[in-house]
N, C-alpha and C positions, 0 to 999 in steps of 0.2 A: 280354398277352391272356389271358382265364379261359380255365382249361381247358374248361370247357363251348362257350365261342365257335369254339375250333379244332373241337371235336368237331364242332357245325356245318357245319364252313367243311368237313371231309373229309367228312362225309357227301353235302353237296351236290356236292362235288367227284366224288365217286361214282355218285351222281344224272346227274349231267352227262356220264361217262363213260357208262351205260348207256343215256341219250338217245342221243347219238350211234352208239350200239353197232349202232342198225337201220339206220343210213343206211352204219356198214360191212360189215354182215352184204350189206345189198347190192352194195355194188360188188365185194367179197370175191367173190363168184359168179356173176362174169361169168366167171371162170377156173376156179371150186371148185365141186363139188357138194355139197348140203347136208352131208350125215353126213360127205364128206371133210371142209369147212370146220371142222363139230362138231368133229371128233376131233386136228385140230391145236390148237383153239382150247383146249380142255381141256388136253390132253399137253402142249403149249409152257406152259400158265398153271400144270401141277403142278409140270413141272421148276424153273420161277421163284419156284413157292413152296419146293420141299426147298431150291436155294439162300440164300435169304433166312433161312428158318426149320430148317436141319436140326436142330439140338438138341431141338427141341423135336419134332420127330416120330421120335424113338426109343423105343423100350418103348412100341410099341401093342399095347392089349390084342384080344382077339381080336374081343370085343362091339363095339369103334369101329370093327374092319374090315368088323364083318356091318354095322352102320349105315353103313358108308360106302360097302358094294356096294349096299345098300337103296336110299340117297340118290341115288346117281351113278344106278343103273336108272333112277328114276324123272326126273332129270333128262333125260335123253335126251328125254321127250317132250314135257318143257318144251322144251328147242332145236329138237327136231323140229317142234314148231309154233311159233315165233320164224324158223326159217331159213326151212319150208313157207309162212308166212305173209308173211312179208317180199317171197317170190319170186311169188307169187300176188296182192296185194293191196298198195294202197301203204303207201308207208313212215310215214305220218304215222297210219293204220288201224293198223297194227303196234303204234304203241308205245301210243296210249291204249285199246286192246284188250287190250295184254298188262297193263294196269293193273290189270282187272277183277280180277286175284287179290286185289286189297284187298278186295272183297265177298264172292268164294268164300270165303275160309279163314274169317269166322266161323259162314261156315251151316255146313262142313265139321265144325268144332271145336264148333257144337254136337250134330250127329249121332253123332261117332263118341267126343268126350272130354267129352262130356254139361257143357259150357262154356253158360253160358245168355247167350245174346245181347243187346245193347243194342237199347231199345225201334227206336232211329233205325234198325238196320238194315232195317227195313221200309222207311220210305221211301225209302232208300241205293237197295234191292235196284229199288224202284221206279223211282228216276231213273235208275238205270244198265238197267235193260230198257231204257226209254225211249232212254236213249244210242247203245245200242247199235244199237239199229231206226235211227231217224236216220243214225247214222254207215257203217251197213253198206247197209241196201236202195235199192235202185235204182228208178227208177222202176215197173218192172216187178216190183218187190217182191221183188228176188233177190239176196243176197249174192253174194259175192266166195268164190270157192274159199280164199281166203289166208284171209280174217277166221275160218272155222271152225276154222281150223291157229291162227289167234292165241286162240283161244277156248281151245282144246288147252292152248295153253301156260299161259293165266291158272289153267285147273283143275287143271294136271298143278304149277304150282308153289306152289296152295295144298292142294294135298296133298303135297309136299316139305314142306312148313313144315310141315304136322301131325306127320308122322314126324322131324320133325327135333328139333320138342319132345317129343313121345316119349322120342326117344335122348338128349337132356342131361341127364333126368330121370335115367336109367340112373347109377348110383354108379361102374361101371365104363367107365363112354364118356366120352373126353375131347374138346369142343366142338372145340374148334382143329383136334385132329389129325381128327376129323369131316372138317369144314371142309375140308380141302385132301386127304387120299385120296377123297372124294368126284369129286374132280377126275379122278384117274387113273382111277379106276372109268367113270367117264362116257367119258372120252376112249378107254379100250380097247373097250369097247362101241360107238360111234360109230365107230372103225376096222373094227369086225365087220361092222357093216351095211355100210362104206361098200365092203368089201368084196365082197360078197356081192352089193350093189345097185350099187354103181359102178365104176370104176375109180380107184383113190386115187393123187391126184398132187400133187405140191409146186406154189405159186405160180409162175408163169414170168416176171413182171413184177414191178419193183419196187415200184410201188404197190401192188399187192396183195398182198406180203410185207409190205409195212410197216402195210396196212389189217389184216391178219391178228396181226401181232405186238399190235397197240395193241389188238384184241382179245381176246387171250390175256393179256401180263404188266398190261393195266390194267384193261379192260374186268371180266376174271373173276376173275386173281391177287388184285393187288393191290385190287381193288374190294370181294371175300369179306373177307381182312383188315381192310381199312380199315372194315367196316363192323360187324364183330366187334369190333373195339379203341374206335372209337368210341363205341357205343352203350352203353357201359359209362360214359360221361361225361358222355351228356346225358340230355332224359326223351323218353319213348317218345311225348309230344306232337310235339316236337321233331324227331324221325324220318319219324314219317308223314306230316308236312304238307312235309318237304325230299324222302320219296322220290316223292310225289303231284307232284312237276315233270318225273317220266321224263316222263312223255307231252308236257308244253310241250317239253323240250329237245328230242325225238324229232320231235315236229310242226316244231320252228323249224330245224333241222335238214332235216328233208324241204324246207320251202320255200327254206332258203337256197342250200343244194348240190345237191338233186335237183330244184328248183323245180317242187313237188308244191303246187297249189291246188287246196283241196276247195270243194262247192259249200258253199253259206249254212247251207241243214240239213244238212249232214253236221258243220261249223262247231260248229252249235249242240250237237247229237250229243255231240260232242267236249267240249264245254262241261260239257254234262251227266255225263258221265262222268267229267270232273276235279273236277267239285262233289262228285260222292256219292263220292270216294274220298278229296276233305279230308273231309268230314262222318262219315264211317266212321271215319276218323283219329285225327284231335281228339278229345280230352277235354275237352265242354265243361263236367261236370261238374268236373273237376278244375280248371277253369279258373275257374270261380265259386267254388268253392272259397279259389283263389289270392285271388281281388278280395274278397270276404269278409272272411279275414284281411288285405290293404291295408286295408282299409275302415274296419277297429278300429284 
């Protein structure tokens, strides 16, 4: 099998892991409160990561540990609104809502790193309003407490990504070791609040020790790696159109286990919303491109 087809086949494996990740963010907290949930789900996926990888996280320099308390802050209120939203709003709202950061990060990336944006984002930006109206308003024309926490999340983790590219530019910050103290950073943080705001307590069921673990060593460990090691094999077409199936795994998920059905326009909504984040994706220049040269 080409190395590019494995690359693939982990990416979407990855994909598939963070679909399902909303349907266990929920049952995870029928026992755990948000930030406590956060803060295991981090600390259990950093410890899994120094096992796996310790060599490679020695001699950090001091600049990847300031990027990696940056990154880890800023995650917080990605899960903050993944966990806020999941517990407020259903599970199949959750995952094609936390999508939307495919459209935030390039209006982001063209305000703050003066990136000039593709003509399509206009209409991207359009269908996905569109999407959005659809998938969240009520008849009474009023969201979901959860959808504005899943909003949260799509803007809080396209601005991780802006600052993340920032920080590999850096000659001193090494990606990987990034990558995985971002995790303890996050995870001590989400201890503080959960603190401060809850009372933090270990799983008491095995279900939800085991819902929790598959969160932690695959959901976040192993799913950050794999998606680092991979994307060095395939093209960046390749990526966006396999990680643009979170929302399908996430919706078919809701329906099969939480047996969550939306109405027709919310349906449609949804629809909307998984179109303009392949369309944002894809290069379809790059892809006329390709047929061009077949062509000769």
């Amino acid at each position: 099998m080409k190395t590019s087809v494995k690359a693939d086949m982990v990416l979407l494996l990855v994909t598939l892991f963070w679909g399902i990740s909303y349907i266990l963010i929920d049952y995870s907290m029928t026992e755990l409160s948000p930030f406590n949930l956060n803060a295991l789900r981090f600390l259990i996926a950093f410890l899994a990561a120094v096992i796996a990888a310790f060599p490679k996280l020695r001699n950090v320099s001091r600049e990847t540990l300031k990027y990696s308390a940056l990154l880890g802050f800023v995650l917080i209120f990605v899960y903050i609104g993944v966990a806020f939203g999941v517990k407020y709003t259903s599970v199949s709202n959750a995952g094609f809502l936390c999508s939307v950061t495919v459209v935030i990060t390039p209006v982001l990336a063209f305000l703050f790193l003066k990136q000039k944006p593709e003509r399509k984002l206009y209409l991207v930006l359009l269908m996905a309003f569109a999407g959005v109206a659809l998938l969240c308003l009520t008849e009474s024309l009023k969201p979901a407490v959860g959808d504005f926490f899943c909003l949260l999340c799509s803007f809080a983790y396209a601005v991780d990504l802006i600052v993340a590219e920032i920080a590999v530019r850096k000659e001193n910050v090494d990606a990987f070791q990034v990558g995985v103290f971002q995790l303890v950073f996050c995870g001590v943080f989400q201890l503080i609040l959960s603190f401060l705001f809850e009372t933090p307590r270990l799983p008491s069921s095995p279900g939800v020790w085991a819902s929790v673990l598959v969160l932690a060593v695959f959901c976040t460990g192993l799913a950050f790696a794999g998606q680092v090691v991979a994307q060095k094999y395939t093209s960046a077409s390749h990526v966006g159109v396999i990680f643009a199936l979170e929302p399908v795994f996430a919706g078919a998920a809701a329906y099969f286990f939480a047996h969550e059905v939306l109405s027709g326009r919310a349906y449609f909504g949804a629809f909307l919303l998984l179109l303009s984040v392949i369309i944002m994706e894809v290069d379809f220049s790059g892809l006329k491109r390709r047929r061009g040269k077949t062509g000769t």
